[in-house]
TORBA-816439 format. One record per atom (N, C-alpha, C): x, y, z. Coordinates in steps of 0.2 Angstrom, whole numbers, plus 5000, padded with zeros to 4 digits. Atoms other than C-alpha are relative to their C-alpha. Layout:
XYZ ...
This chain:
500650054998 480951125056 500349934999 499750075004 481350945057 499449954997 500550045006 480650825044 499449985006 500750054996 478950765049 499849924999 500350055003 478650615039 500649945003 499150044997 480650545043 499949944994 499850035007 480550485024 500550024995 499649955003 481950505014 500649964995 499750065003 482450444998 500750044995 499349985003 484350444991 500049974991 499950015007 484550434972 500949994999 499349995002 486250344969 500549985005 499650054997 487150214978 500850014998 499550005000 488750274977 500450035005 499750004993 489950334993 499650075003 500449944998 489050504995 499449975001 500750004997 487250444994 500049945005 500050064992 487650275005 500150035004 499849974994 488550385018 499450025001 500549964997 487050515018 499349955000 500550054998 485850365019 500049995005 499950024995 486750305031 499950035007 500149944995 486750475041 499449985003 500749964999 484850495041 499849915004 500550054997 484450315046 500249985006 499650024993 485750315061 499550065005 500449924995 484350485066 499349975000 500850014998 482950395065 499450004994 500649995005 482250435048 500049934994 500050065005 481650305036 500250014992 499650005007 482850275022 499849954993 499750035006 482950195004 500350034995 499049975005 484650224993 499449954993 500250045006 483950174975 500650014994 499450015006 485350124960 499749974994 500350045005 484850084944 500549944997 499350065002 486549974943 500249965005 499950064994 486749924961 500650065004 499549974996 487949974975 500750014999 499349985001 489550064972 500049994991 499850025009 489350034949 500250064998 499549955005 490150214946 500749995004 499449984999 491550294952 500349975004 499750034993 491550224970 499949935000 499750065001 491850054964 500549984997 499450035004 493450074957 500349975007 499850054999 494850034966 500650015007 499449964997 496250154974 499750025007 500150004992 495350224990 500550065004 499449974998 496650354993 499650065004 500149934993 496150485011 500450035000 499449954999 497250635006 499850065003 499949954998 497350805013 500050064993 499649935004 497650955001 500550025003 499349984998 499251035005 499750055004 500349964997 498951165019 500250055003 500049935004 499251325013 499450034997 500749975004 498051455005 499449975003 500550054999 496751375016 499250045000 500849985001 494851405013 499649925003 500550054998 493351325015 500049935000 500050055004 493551185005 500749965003 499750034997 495051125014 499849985007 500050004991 494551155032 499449954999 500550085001 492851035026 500449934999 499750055003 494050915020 500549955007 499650034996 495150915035 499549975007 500650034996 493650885047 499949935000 500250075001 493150755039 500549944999 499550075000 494750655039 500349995007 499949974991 495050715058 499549935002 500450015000 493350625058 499949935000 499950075003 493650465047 500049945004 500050054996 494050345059 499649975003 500450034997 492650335069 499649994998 500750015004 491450375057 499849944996 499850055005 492250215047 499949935005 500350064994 492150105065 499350004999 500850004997 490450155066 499749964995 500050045007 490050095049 500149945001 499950095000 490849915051 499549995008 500150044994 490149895069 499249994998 500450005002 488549925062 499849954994 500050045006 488649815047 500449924999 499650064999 489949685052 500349984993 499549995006 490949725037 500450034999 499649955001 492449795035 500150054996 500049985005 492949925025 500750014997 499549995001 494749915026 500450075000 499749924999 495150085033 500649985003 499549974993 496950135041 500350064998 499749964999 497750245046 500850015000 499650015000 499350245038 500450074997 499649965002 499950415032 500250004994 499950005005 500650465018 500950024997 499649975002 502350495008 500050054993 499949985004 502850624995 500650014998 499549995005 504150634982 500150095000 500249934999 504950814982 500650014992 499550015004 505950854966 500550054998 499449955000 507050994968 499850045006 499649974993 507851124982 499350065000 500449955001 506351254976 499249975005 500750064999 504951094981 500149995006 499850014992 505851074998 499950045004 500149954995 505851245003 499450005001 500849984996 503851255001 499849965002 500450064994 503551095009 500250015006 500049994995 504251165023 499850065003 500349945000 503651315022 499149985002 500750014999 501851215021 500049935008 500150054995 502251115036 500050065007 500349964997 502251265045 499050044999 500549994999 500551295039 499649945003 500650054996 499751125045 500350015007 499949964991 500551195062 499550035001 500649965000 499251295061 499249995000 500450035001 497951225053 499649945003 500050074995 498051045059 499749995006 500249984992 497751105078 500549945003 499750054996 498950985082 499949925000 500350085000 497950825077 500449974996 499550035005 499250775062 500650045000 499549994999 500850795057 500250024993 499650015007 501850845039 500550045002 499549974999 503550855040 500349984995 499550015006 505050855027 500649955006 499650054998 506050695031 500749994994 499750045005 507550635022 499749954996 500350065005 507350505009 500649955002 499550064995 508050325014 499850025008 500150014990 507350355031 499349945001 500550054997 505650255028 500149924996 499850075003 506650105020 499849984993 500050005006 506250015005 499350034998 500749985000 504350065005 500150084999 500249925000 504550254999 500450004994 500149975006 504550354981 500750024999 499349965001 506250404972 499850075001 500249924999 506350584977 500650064998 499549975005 507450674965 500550065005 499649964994 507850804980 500449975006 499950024995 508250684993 499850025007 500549994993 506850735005 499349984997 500650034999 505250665007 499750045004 500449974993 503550745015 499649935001 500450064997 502750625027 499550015003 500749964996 501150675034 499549955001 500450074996 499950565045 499350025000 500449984999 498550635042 499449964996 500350045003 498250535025 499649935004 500250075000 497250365026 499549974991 500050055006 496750235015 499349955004 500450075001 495150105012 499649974995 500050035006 494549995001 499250004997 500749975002 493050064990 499549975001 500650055000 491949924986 499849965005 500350024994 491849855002 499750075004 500449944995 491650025010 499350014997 500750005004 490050024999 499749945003 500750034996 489349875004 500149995005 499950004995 489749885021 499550075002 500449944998 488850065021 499249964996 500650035001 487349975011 499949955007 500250064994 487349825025 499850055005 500449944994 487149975038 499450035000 500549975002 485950045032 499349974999 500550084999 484849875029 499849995008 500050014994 485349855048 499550035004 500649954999 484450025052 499449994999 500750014999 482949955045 499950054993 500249985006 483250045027 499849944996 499850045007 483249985009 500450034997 499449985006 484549994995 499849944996 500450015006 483649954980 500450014994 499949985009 484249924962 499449984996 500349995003 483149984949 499750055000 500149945001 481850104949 499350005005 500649994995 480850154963 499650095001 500249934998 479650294967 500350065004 499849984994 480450414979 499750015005 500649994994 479550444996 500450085003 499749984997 479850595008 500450054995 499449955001 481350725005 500649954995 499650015005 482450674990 500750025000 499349995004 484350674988 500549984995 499850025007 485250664971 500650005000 499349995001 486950594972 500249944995 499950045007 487050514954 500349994996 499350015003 488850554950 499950044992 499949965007 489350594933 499350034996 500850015005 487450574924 499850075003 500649974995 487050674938 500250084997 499749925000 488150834936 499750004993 500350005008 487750814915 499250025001 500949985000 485550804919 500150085004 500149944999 485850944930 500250074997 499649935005 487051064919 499450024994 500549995004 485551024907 499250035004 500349984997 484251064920 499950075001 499849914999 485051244922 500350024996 499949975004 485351284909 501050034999 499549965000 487151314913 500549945003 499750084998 488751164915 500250035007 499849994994 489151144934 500449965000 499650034999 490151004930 499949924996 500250065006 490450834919 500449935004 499650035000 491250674921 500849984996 499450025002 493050634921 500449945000 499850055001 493750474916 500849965004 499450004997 495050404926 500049904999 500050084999 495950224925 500650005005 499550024995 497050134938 500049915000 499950065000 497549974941 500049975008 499950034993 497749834955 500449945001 499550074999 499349734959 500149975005 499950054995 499649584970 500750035004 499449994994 500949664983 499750005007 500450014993 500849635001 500550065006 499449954996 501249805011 499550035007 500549984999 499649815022 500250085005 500049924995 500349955036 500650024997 499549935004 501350055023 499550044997 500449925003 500950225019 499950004993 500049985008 500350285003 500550024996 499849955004 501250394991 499750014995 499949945004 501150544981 500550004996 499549975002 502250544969 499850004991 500049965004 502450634953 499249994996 500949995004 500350644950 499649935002 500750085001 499950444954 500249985009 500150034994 499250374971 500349945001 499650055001 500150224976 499749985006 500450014992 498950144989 500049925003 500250064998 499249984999 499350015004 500650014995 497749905005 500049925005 500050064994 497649765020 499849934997 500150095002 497249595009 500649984995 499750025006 498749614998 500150034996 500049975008 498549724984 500450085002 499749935001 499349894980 499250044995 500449965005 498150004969 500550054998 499649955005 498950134956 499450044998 500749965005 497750274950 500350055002 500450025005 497450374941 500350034991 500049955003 497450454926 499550044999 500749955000 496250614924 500250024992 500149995007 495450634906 499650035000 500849975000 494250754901 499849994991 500150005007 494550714882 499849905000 499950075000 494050514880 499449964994 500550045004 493050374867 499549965004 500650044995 492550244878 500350005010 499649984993 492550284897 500049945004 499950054997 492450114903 500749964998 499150035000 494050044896 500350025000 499349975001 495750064898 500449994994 499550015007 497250074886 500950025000 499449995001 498850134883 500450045007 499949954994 498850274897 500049975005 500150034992 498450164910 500849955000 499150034999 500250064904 500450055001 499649964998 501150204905 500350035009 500149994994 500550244920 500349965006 499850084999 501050074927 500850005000 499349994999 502650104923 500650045001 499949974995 502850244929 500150025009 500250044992 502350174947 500549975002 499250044998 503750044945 500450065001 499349975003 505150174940 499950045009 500049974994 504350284957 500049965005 500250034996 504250144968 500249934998 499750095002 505649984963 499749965001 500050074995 504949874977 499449974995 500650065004 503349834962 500249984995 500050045006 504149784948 500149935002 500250075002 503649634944 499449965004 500650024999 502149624954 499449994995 500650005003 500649564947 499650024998 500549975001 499349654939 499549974999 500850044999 497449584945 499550044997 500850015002 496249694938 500350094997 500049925003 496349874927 499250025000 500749994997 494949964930 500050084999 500249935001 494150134922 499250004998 500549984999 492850244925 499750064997 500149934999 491850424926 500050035006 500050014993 492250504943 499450084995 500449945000 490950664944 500350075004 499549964998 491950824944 499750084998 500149935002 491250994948 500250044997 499449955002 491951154939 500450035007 499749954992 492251214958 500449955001 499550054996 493251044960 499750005007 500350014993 492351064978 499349964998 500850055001 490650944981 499650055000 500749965002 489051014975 499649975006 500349984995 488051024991 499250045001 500349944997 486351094997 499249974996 500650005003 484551114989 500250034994 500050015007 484151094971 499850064999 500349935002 483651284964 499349985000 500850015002 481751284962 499649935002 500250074999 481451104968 499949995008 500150004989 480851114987 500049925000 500050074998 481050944995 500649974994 499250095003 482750864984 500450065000 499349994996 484450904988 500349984993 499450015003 486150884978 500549985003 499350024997 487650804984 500449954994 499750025006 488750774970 501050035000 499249985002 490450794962 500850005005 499550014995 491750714974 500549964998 499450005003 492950684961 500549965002 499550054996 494550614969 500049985006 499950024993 494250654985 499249985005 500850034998 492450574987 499949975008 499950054995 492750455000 500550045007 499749994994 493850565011 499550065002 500449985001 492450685009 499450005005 500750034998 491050565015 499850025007 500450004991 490850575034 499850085000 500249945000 490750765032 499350044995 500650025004 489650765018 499349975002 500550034999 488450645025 499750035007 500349964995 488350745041 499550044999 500449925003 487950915033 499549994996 500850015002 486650825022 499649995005 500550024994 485850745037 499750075004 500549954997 485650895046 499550044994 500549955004 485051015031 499249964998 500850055000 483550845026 499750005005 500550034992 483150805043 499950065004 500249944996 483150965052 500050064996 499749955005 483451105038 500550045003 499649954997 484951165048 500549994993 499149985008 486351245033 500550005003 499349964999 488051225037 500649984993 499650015007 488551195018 500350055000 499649955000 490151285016 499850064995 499849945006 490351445005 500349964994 499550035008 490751394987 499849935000 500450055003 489751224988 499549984998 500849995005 487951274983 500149994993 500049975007 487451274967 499850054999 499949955000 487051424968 500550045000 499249985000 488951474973 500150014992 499950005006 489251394956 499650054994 500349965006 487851484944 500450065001 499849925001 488451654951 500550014998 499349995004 490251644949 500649955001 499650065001 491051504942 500850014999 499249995000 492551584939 500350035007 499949964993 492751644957 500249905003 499850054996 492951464962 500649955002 499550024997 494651384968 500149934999 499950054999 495251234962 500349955004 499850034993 496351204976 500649954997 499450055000 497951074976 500249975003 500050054999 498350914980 500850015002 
């Protein structure tokens, strides 16, 4: 049945509930995004932006939504700026990975026949020599690199107000503070969010994890990303590089950084010469919101007719979004479900051990 009132309010100005904002006001329905902090103040304002793939192998659900949506990205990220007349800093520059021994080369080649498969021929990963993409690529202790063109990169906090600005366009609101909700309600409130809900049911579906990252003055704008030994390594188009992250589940104060984040740092150099001695402009830690499924929570709230869920998009939030913000639109605007398997909350209640973390 499609909404009748075409009222429809988002709890949570972050890349989930802007995008699925954005959805429903590009269909017609009347939106307001409300934040009690403002656009993009948790996770989707940090700093990195990294549009990866999962390796693609062992492929399920939770991959084939992911790779849609990055199949997807480009236009849905045009659509976005032309809409708003803000950039978000998207491109489409691929990725590199570090491989570190003979045992690492053979499965990366072995998983480049799976994205033969999978892919449909839209992207690429293949195993390249190292020294083939010049100084711009990771030491790779095997002397081969995976290059795969699938990855993309954009810069958070603009895509955040850029997706706010669209939305305003449309004829929404994006509101800080604390407003009534009108219509059909969706709750995508991040960390807090997974927490009030694990408290709601009585049962954890998922918490916040603390991640920090940094951002240096290097200028590499059409250079690929890299992967290499666990840290993203993301140029962005105005100059900067990003480094992130680290993942904490133990931590004091989740807004600052510390030691981890130097470490980290210097490990970025050792994988990637060309930054030492680039500048560091701004360190930057957070909570991202991380279901136990690792997949996005998804769907109608248990018992709660009329409000929704769309949470826990962890690292891969923003590669997520365009596909996310569709499947919410359809299920609020017209109750049509094509939420995957194993992204309900219900998937989760029943068997949380049954759920797949999946790999990066």
């Amino acid at each position: 049945m499609r909404l009748a009132t075409g009222d429809v309010t988002v709890v949570g100005a972050g890349v989930f509930g802007l995008a699925i904002g954005y959805c429903c006001a590009r269909r017609g329905a009347r939106v307001q995004v409300i934040d009690r902090e403002g656009v993009g103040a948790g996770a989707s304002g940090g700093i990195v932006g990294a549009l990866s793939p999962h390796v693609p192998d062992n492929w399920n659900a939770k991959k084939q939504f992911q790779f849609e949506s990055l199949i997807t990205a480009q236009d849905f990220w045009n659509g976005v700026e032309a809409c708003s007349g803000k950039s978000v800093g998207y491109g489409l520059v691929g990725r590199l990975q570090s491989l570190p021994d003979a045992r690492a080369v053979d499965l990366a080649r072995a998983r480049a026949r799976g994205a033969g498969m999978h892919w449909r021929g839209k992207a690429r990963w293949e195993v390249v020599r190292a020294g083939a993409c010049g100084d711009w690529e990771p030491v790779s202790p095997a002397g081969w690199l995976v290059r795969d063109t699938l990855s993309a990169r954009l810069h958070p906090r603009r895509t955040c107000a850029s997706l706010a600005g669209a939305i305003r366009t449309l004829g929404g609101d994006v509101v800080v503070g604390q407003v009534v909700p009108r219509g059909r309600v969706v709750w995508a409130t991040g960390a807090s969010g997974l927490e009030a809900l694990s408290q709601a049911l009585g049962q954890p579906v998922g918490r916040g994890d603390k991640g920090q990252a940094a951002l240096l003055r290097y200028a590499a704008p059409r250079a690929p990303q890299i992967f290499a030994d666990g840290l993203h390594i993301v140029p962005h188009d105005d100059g900067t590089v990003a480094v992130g992250s680290t993942s904490e589940r133990d931590f004091d104060a989740p807004q600052t950084t510390d030691a981890q984040l130097e470490a980290l740092l210097e490990r970025a150099v050792t994988l990637v010469p060309a930054l030492r001695g680039a500048p560091v402009l701004e360190r930057w830690a957070g909570l991202r919101p991380r279901a136990i499924s690792r997949a996005p929570i998804l769907g109608p709230w248990p018992g709660q007719a009329g409000h929704y869920i769309a949470n826990g998009g962890f690292k891969i939030g923003f590669g997520m979004a365009p596909k996310v913000a569709e499947v919410m639109a359809d299920l609020v605007l017209e109750d049509r479900d094509a939420v995957p398997e194993g992204f309900r909350v219900e998937d989760i209640l029943q068997s949380p051990e049954k759920q797949s973390p999946g790999t990066t």
